[in-house]
N, C-alpha and C positions, 0 to 999 in steps of 0.2 A: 174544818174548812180546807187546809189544806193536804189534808189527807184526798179529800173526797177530788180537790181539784189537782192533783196526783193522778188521780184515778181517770179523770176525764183524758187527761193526757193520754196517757198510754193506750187508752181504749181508741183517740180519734188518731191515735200514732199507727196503729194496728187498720183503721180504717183504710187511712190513706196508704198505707203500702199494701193491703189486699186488692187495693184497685186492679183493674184486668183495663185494659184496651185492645181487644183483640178482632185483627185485619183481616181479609182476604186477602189469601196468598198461598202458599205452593210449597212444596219440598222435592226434591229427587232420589228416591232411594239407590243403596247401590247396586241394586240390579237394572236400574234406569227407568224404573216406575214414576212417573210424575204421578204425586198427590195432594189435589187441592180441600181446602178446606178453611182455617180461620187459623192464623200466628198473632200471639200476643206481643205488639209493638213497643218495644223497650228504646227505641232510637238511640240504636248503641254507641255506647261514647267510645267503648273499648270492641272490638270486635269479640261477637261471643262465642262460643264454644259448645252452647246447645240452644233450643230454641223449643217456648209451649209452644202443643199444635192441637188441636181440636177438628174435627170433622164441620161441626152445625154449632150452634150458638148456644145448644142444651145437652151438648157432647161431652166428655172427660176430657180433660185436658192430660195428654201425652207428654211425656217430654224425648226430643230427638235430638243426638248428641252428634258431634262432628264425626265419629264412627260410623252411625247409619244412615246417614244422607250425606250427598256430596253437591246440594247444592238446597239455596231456599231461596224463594224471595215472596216481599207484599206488593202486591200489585200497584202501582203508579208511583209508590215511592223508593224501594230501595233491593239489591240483588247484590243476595254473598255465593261464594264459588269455594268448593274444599279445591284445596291445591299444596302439595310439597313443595316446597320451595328453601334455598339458601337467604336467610335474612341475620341482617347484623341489627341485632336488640340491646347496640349499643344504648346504654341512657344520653338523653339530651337535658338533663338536670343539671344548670351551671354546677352544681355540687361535686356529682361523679365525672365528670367531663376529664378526660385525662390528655396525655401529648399523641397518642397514636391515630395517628390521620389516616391510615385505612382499615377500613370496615373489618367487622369482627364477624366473618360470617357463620350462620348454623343450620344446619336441615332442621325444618319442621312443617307438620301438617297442620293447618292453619285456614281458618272459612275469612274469606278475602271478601272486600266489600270492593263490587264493580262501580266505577266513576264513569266510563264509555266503554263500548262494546262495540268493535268493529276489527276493520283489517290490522287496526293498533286499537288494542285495548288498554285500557288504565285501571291498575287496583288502587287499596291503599288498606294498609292496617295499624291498628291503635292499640297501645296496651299504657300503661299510667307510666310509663316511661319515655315512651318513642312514640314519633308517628313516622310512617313511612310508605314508600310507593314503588308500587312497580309496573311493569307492562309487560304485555304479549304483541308480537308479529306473526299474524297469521298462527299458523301451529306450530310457532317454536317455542323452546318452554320459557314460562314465567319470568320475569329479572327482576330483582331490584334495581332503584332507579336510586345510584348511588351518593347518598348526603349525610355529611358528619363535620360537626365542630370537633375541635382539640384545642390544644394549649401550644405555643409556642413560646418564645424565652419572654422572660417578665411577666411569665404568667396571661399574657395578651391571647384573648380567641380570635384562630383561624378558620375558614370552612374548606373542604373538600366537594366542590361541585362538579366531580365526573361526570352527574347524570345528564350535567348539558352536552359532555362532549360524548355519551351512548346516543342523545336523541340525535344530533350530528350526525354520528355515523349510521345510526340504525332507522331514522323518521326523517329524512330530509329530500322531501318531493318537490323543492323547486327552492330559488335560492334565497325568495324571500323568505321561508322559514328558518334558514341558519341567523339571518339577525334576530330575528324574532326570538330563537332562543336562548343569544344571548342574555334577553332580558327575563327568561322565567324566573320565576319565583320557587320554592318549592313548597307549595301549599295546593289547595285540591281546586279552587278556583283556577289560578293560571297555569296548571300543568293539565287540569278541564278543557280548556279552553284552545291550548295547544293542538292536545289529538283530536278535539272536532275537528280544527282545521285540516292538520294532516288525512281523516279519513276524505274531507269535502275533496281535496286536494288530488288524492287517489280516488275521485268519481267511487268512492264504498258507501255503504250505506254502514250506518251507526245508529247504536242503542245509549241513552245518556241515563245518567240514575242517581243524579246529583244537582238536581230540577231544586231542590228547599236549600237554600244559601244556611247552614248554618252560623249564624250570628248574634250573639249574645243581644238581647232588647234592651232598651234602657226606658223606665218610665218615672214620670214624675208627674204626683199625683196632690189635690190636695185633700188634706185629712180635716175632719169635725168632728167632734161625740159630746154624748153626756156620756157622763161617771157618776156613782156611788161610791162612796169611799169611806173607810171607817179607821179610827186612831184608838188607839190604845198605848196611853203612858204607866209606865213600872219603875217604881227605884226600889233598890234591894233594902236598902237599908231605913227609908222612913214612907212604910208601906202608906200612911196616909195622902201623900203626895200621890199615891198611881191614880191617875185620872182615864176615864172612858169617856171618849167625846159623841160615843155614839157614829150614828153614819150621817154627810151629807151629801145632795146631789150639788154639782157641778159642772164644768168643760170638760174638754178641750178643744184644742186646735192646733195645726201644725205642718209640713210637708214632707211628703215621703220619697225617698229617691231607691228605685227599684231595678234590680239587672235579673231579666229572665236569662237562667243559663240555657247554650247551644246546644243542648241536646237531652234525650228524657222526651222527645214531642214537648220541647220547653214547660214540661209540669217542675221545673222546680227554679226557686228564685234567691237571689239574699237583696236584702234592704233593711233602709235603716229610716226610721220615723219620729224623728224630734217633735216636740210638741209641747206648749205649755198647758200647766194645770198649776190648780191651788186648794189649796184647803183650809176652810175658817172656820173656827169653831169656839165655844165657850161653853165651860163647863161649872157652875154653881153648886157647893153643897154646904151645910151649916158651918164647917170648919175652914173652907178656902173654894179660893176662887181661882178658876183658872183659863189660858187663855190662847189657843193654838193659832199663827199665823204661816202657812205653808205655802212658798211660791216655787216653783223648779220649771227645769226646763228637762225633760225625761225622754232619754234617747233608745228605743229600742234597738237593737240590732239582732239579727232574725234572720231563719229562715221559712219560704213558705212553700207548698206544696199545693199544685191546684190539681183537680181532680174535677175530669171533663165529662156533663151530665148532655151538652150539645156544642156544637162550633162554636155558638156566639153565649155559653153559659156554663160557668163551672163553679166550686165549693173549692174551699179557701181553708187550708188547714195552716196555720204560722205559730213554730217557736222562738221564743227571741231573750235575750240580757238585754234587760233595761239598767242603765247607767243614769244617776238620775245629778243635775247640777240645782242644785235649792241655792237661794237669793232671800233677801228682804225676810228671813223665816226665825222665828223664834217662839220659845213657851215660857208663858210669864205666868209666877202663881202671885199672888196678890199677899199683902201683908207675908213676906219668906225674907230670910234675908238674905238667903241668893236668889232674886225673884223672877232674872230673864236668864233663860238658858239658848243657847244660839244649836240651829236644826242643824245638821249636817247629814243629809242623807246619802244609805248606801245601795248596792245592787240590787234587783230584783229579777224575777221571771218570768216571763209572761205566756200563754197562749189563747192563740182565738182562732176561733171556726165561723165562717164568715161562705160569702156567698159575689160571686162577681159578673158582671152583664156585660156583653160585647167589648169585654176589654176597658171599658170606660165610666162604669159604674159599678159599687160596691159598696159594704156592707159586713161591719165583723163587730162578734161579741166576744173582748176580749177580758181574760181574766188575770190579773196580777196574782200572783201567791202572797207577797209579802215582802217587806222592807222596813230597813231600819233607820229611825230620824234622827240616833240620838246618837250617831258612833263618836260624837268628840268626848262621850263620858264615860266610865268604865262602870259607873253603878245605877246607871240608866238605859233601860232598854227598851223598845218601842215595837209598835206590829200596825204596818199601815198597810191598808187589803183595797183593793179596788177590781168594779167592772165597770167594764165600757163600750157602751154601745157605741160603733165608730162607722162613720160612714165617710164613703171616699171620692171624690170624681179628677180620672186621669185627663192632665192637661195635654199630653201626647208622650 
């Protein structure tokens, strides 16, 4: 059983990252050939470095590296631009964070993700360290848009916010923008939101490419199911005692609290699904009698993977640790003379493939591997297996 449910794993692990989503959209060669056709939308969290491309829907997927195009984008959502530029990839990991307050700068060639496109334009690049930003005026070259924490005495973080006093002196079209910049932030929303004004500001026309707010979703759902469930008791030492209870059917019930991550075209999530369940059972045979009472409260924690079959309908692949709290639970064998043994259950694993409707209904058939009830004994050992059909409806 769980060999084979091993197997289901890995095969629906394989599914979900075979998924393709691939957009209309464009590439620029470097001879300045524009070529349209279909890019596979990865909603890169880090700026990438190549990009599949296809011609038609039943074409080979190519892959085009930041070497032969110098520029790509998918139509109504997003536009990178190769460009050389000086960038300090100082880390912002309170970890690495050190005392030097100015920027660490280095040439590199780099596909830059455009935020506005005008008489001032705004980039911005990600790597799992930094995020950072920079701009153009007209056709002078690219700049970082200067921001870095450090350490000062006592260990206390300072920031370096030059980049307000570049847009000062380099983006200031009337005087209300100088207090305004006081106040930026340095994130993609209000330094967005800045050069719209300045290009309105400079009567320019502008291009924006930062239209989907990236922000984590937060949902909270409630959960129902039946379960089958099956126990099997073992003592090493008075093999008469191992008892098979067989399977019986059951609940649950529970509530799920869910964070869709900002980015991936929000296909991936973590959450966590408490739920109570139980398990009752009696087992009778000529020599003893026995008698399982199982209450818990079993907390997945997971992550899950959606894979989009329309806008408002997509498949539900989730792995998760289940941590499970058991209560009120013991196994009593009848005529013993240690007769009631107290449950204490441990981790499990779980995955389900599942199915979910405009965001607001759903549907998973999840499988448990296995756990153990009996860890407070050393010569007792257990194997409780469960599936469950679970069904969900998001309260918002």
């Amino acid at each position: 059983m769980k060999h084979h449910l091993t197997t289901v794993l890995i095969l629906l692990s394989f599914i979900g990252y075979s998924q393709t989503d691939f957009q209309k959209g464009y590439f620029i060669s470097n001879t300045g050939e524009k070529v349209e056709g279909l890019i596979k939308n990865k909603d890169w969290k880090n700026n990438p470095e190549e990009i599949s491309f296809k011609f038609s829907e039943n074409a080979q997927v190519q892959t085009e590296t930041i070497k032969t195009i110098k520029e790509f984008g998918i139509y109504g959502r997003s536009k990178y631009l190769r460009a050389t530029v000086d960038i300090d990839k100082t880390s912002e990991l309170l970890r690495n964070i050190d005392d030097n307050r100015e920027p660490v700068f280095e040439e590199e060639q780099l596909f830059l993700k455009v935020l506005v496109e005008g008489k001032a334009s705004l980039f911005s690049y990600s790597n799992e360290d930094v995020t950072s930003f920079l701009y153009q005026k007209g056709d002078s070259d690219i700049e970082e848009l200067v921001f870095k924490v450090y350490l000062v005495k006592n260990q206390e973080i300072a920031e370096n916010n030059y980049y307000k006093q570049q847009l000062i002196n380099n983006l200031n079209c009337e005087a209300s923008l100088t207090g305004e910049i006081k106040g930026l932030k340095y994130e993609p929303g209000s330094l967005s939101k800045f050069f719209i004004k300045y290009n309105k500001c400079e009567n320019e026309d502008f291009q924006t490419y930062s239209q989907k707010d990236h922000k984590a979703i937060f949902n909270i759902s409630l959960k129902a199911g039946i379960k089958n469930s099956s126990l099997e008791i073992m003592n090493q030492y008075n093999g008469f005692r191992n008892t098979d209870f067989g399977n019986q059917v059951g609940y649950r019930v529970g509530l799920e609290a869910e964070v869709v991550l900002p980015f991936h075209n929000n296909k991936w999530s973590v959450f966590v699904d408490p739920a109570y369940q139980k398990f009752l059972s009696t087992k009778e045979t000529p020599n003893l009698y026995s008698e399982v009472t199982y209450h818990s409260i079993e907390v997945p924690i997971g992550v899950r993977h959606y894979m989009y079959l329309t806008p408002s309908s997509k498949l539900i692949l989730s792995v998760m640790t289940v941590m499970d709290i058991s209560f009120d639970s013991s196994l009593y064998f009848e005529k013993e003379a240690y007769s009631t043994l107290e449950i204490r259950s441990g981790k499990d694993t779980a995955v389900g493939f599942g199915y979910n409707y405009n965001n607001r209904y759903s549907a998973e058939l999840r499988y448990y591997l296995g756990r153990d009830l009996m860890t407070n004994y050393g010569s007792w050992d257990s194997d409780y297996n469960t599936v469950a059909l679970i069904f969900g409806y998001s309260l918002f």
